[in-house]
N, C-alpha and C positions, 0 to 999 in steps of 0.2 A: 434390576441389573441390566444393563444396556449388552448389543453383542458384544460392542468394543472391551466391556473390564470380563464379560465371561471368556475374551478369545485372549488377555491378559490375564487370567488366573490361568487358562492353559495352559499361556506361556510361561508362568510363574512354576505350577509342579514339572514343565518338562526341562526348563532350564536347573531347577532344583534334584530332577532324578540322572539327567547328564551331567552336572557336578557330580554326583555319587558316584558316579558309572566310572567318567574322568580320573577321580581321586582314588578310588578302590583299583584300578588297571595301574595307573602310575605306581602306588606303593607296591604292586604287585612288581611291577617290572624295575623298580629298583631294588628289589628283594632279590629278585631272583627266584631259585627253586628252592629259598631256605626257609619260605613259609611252607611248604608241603612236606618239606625235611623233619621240619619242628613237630608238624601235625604225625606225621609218620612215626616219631621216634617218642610219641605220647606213651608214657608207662602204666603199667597197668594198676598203676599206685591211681586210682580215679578222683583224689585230689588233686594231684599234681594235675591231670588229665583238664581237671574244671580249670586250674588258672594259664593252660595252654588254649582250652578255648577260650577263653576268657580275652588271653592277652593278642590271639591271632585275631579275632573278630575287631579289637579294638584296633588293629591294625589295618586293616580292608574294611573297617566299615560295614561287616553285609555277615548277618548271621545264614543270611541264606547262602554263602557261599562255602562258608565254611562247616554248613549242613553236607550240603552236597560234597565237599573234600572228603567228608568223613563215610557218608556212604559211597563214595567211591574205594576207601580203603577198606570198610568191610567188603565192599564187593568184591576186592582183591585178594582179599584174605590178611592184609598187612595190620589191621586192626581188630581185633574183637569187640563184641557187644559191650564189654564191661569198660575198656578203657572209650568208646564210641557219646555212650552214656555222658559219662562226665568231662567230654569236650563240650558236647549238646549243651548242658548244662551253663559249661561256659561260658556257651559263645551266646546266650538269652540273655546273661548278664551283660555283656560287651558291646552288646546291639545298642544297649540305654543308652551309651556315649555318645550317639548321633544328635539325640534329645538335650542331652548336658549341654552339647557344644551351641548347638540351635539357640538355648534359651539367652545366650550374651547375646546380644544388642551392638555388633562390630560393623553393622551398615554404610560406616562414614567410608571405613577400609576399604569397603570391598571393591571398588574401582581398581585399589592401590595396588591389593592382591593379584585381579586380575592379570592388569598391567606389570608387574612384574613377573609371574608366573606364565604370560602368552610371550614377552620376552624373553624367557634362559629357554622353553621349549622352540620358541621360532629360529635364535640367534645363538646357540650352542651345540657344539656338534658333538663333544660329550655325551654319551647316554644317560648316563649318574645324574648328569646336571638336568638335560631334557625332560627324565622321567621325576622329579623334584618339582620340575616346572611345572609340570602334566597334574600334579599333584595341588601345588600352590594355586593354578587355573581352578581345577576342579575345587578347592573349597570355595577359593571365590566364587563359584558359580550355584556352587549349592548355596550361601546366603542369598546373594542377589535372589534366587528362585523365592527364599520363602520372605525377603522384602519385599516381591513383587506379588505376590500371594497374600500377603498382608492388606496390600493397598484394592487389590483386588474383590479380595472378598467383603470388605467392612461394608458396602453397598447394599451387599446380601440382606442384613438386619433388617432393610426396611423394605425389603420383597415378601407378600403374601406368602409365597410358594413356601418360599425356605422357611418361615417362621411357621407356618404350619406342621411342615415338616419335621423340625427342633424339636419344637414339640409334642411331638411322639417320642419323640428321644429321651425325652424325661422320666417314659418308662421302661427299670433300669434292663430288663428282658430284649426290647427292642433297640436299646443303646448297645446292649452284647453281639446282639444276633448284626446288628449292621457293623459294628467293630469287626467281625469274623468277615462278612462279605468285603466288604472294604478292600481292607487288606489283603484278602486270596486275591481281587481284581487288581491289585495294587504291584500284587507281588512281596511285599519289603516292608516290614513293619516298623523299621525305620523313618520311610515315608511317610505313613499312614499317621503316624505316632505327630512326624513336625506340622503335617497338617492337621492335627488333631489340635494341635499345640497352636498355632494361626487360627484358629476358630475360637480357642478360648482366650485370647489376647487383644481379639476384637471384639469381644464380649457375644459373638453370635451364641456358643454354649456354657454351661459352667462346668464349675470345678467335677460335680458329683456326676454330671452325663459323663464328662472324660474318662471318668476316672473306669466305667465299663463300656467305651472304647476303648482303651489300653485294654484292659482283661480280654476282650475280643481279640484282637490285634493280635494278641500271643497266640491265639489259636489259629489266625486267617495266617501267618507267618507261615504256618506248615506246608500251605502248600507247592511252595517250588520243590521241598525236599520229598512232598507225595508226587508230583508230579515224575523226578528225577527219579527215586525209587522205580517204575513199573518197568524199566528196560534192568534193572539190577537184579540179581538173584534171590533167592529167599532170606537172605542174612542184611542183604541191602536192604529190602522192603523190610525186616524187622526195625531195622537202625529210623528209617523213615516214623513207623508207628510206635518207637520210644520217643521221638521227638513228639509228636501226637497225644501218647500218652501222658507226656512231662508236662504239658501245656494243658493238656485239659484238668490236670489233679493241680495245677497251680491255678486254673481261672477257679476252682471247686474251694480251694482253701483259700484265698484270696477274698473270694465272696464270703465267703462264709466269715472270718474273721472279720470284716469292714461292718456283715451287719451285726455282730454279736457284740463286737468292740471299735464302735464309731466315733470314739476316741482317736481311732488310727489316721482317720483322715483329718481331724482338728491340728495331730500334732506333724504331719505332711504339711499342711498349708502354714502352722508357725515357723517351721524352718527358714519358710520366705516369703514372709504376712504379704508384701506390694508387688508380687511379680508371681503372675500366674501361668505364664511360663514356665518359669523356675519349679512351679508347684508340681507341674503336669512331668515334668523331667525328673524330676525326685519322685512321686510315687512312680515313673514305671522303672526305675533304677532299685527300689526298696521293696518293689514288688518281685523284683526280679531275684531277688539276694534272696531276700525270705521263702520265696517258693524252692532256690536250689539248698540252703540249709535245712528246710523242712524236708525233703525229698532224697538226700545224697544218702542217707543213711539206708534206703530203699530200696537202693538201684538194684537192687537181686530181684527183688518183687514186680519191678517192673519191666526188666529183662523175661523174668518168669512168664509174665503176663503178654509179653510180644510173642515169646513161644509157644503159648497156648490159643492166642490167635492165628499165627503164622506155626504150625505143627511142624515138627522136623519129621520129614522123607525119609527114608531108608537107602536110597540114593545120598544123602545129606551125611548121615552119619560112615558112610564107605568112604566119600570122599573125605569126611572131616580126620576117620583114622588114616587115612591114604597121606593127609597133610600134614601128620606127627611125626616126628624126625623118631624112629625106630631105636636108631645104632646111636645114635648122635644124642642122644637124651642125657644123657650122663657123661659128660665129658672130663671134671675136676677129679683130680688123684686117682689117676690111671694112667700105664705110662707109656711115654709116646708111639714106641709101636703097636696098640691095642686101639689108641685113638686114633691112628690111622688105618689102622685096618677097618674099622670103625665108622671111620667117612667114607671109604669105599665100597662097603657093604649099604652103605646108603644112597651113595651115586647111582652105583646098580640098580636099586633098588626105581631109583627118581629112572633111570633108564627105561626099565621094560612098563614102567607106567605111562613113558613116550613112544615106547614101541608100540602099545596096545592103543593110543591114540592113531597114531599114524595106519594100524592097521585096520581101525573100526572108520578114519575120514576117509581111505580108498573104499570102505565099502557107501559110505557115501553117495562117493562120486558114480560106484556101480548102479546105486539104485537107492535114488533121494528118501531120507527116512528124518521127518524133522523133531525127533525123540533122539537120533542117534546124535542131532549135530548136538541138539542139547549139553548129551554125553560130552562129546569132542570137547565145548567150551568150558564145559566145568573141569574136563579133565587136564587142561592147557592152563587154567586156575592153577590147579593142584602142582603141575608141573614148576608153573611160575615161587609158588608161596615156596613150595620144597627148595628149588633153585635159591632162594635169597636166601631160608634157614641155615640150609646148607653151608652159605659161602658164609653167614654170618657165623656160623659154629669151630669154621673152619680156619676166621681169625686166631683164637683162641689155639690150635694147633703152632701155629706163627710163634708164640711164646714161648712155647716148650724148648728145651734144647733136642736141637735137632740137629743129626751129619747131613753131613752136604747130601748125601743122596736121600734120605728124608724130605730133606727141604725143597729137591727139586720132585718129588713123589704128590707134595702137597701144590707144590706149583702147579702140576700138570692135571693133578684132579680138579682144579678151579678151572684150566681150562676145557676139561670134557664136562664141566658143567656147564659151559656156553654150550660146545656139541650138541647137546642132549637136547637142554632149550628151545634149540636151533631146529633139529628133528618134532616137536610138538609143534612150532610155530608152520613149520611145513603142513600140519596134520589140519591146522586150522587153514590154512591155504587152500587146500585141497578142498574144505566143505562151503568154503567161498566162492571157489571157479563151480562146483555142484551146483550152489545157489544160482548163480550166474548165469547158466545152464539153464536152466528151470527157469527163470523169470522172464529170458529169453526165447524160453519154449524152442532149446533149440538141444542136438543131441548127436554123439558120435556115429560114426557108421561103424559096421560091425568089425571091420578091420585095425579100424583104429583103437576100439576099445579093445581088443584081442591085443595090440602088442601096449596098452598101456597097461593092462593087467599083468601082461609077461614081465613087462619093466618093475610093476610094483613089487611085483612078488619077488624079484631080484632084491632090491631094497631093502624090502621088506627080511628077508636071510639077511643081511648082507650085515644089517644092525643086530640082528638077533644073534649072529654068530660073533659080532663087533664085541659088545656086551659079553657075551659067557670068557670072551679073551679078556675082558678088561678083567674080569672077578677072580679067574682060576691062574690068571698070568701063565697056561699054557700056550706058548706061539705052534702049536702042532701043525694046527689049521689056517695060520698066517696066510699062507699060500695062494690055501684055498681061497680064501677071502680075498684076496689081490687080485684074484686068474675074474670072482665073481663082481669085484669093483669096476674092471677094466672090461666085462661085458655090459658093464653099466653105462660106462662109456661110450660104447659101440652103440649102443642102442639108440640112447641119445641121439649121435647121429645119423643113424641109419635112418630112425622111425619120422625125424622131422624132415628126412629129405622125403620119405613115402607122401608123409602130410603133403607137404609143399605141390607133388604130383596131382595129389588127390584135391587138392584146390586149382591145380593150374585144369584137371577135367572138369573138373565144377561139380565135383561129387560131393562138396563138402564147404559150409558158407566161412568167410572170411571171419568171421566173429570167433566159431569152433576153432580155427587155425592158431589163433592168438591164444586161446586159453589152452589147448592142446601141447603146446609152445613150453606154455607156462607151468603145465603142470611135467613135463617129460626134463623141464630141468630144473625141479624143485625134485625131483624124484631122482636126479643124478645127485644134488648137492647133498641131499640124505645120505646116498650112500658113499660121497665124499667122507661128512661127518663122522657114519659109521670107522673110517680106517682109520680116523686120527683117535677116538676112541681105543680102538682095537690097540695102536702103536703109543697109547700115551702112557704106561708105565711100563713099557719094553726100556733098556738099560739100553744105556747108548754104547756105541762100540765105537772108541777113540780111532 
């Protein structure tokens, strides 16, 4: 193989993995956010779950994206284990489409493709149209790759190296074990898979080497979603090692069935006796169906078994009851002032679990503890998942008959649900300028932390007393609270004209000044927060 066709096969899988790229970005961005929609609103029915991932993979192209979507929504909490499962499932199946399509023989087109496709993108200002184009380029570009890969590699055949190599590949252990490496270096077992499919087309491999490179391939797939997992929580990295799991019990029963009944692969290659292509695109398509029908009936077993690797924390189980809608559980034939009382007792509730955020990130900032921010983030979780349950519980309220004053009772509690939110998201603020601090190796002088503690701790009341108004609906304390918001105020400007001094002597570096800034009016805006709270189910006086 001369360098010229090896610096051509390069350009054959890069021009083939930038089609993909191309093509999976464009359908994204003429979707919209309604693929994450779709993925998000997966039920926990885990069939329905499989033909979501199923049909979202077959739409982007890339099981590993929609790996990663899904551990991100368990990360969030918008998904559990069991509906996560059988998107994963899904989307193994979905991935084979890349294979299906590969195996047609559309080479003559692909100029055509292109050239239409670099046209409605270059010469439409339409986005719809653009991202179609973006679309139509990228398939063209992913053939062109594996025509240009084709022509490329046939040379191979009569290189030493590589024939030697093949070679070894004949035994079916070391055709598995480089199927797994491949592909982790690959990334995208989609790839791996059309270039697996280009090698047996040019006769460099056969049918029975491929067929444990695919079984490989399923397992080197895992790792973008291993990779993605280790910044995600424990329920993320479980979601990661059911995908793991899934792929290893299907290369396990896969093998096993091909060699007990090697029949399986006689009646694979009849499907499409002259195209070995074709052959290699159907068994990872038949491989893929068969492993989630032997498997879907398990997923308890295998959920079981990611928690007993990944153990659940005690921490894990606080926050998991912290993110159970308490009041809200039961909302059908009850009657509407019960289920408003109902949601309120639950706001509250979502309240002082943002108050105990925001008061554990100011101890933070006192004095960096990277256990506490932990806390912080998982508790800004909690925050977030309660916030959506909540609002989504609260449609449901919307139907009932309701007086007008009801109906504006339930308006105003949606809106101290942003409030509340709003207060946690401050709390993670707070452990980011700490961080900041810290990596900057840089730190208040004692004056300044003296009146940011004064300010916190105003805030800090400010919410606490916001809250017991919002629950008891007594305004006793109204007052008070106004006289302590509007020292919040003062403070504000007081303490950043001191800063400002304390910069202009040089007692303090300009970096500090800015985050100091930043946290003195995120700690006013809180106790903004706090009053709209305190005043959102006060009766309005005409």
């Amino acid at each position: 193989m001369t360098p010229a066709q090896f610096l051509s096969l390069l350009g054959g899988v890069g021009l083939f993995l930038f089609g993909m790229t191309i093509m999976s970005t464009g359908i994204k961005n003429s979707c919209g956010d309604k693929l994450q929609v779709i993925l998000e609103k997966a039920t926990a029915n885990k069939y329905v779950a499989v033909f979501v991932g199923l049909a979202l993979t077959m739409i982007i192209q890339s099981s590993s994206a929609t790996d990663v979507m899904v551990i991100g929504f368990v990360n969030s909490g918008l998904m559990n284990l069991a509906q996560a499962i059988g998107v994963i499932m899904g989307a193994n199946i979905g991935t084979t489409v890349t294979a299906q399509i590969t195996a047609f023989n559309i080479s003559t087109f692909t100029p055509l493709l292109l050239f239409a496709g670099a046209i409605m993108y270059l010469f439409f200002k339409k986005n719809i149209v653009r991202h179609i184009g973006s679309v139509i380029m990228g398939f063209g570009m992913l053939f062109e790759g594996v025509s240009i890969m084709k022509v490329a590699i046939k040379p191979l055949s009569e290189t030493q190296f590589f024939i030697d190599f093949m070679t070894t590949l004949k035994n079916p252990a070391i055709a598995f074990i480089f199927g797994v490496i491949f592909t982790s270096i690959m990334q995208s077992s989609s790839s791996a898979i059309v270039i697996f499919q280009a090698f047996c087309v040019q006769g460099l491999i056969g049918f029975d080497v491929a067929i444990y490179l695919i079984i490989g391939a399923a397992i080197g797939s895992v790792t973008p979603n291993i990779l993605a997992s280790l910044t995600a929580n424990r329920n993320g990295k479980r979601t990661a090692i059911i995908n793991l799991l899934f792929n290893l019990i299907r290369a396990a029963i896969i093998i096993t069935l091909i060699n007990i009944f090697p029949g399986i692969l006689t009646f694979i290659k009849g499907l499409s006796p002259s195209d070995v292509g074709r052959q290699i695109a159907n068994a990872h398509t038949i491989f893929a169906i068969s492993a989630v029908l032997i498997e879907l009936p398990f997923t308890k077993q295998i959920i079981a078994i990611s928690y007993k690797l990944i153990p659940v924390q005690e921490t894990e189980k606080k926050a998991a009851e912290e993110r159970t809608l308490q009041y809200m559980n039961q909302m059908d034939n009850i009657p509407a002032p019960m289920a408003i009382k109902n949601a309120q007792l639950e706001i509250e509730r979502m309240g002082h679990i943002a108050l105990d955020n925001f008061i554990e990130a100011f101890e933070v900032f006192q004095e960096y503890d990277e256990d506490k921010v932990e806390e912080v983030l998982s508790r800004e979780e909690t925050v977030d998942i309660l916030n959506h349950s909540i609002s989504d519980s609260m449609t449901h309220l919307r139907t009932l008959d309701l007086s007008g004053d009801n109906l504006r009772r339930v308006s105003m509690m949606a809106i101290t649900l942003t409030d509340i939110e709003r207060i946690s998201d401050y709390a993670v603020n707070l452990t980011e300028y700490a961080q900041s601090l810290r990596s900057k190796k840089l730190k208040f002088s004692k004056k300044a932390m003296k009146e940011l503690e004064s300010m916190a701790e105003n805030s800090q009341n400010a919410i606490a007393m916001a809250l017991d108004i919002f629950a008891s609906e007594d305004y006793t304390d109204i007052d008070e609270l106004e006289k302590l918001e509007s020292k919040v105020d003062k403070q504000q400007d007081k303490f950043i004209n001191n800063h400002m001094e304390r910069m202009m002597k040089k007692d303090c570096d300009p970096v500090t000044g800015m985050i100091f800034s930043d946290v003195v009016t995120d700690l006013e805006r809180s106790s903004d927060h706090a009053i709209n709270i305190a005043y959102a189910l006060k009766e309005r006086i005409e």
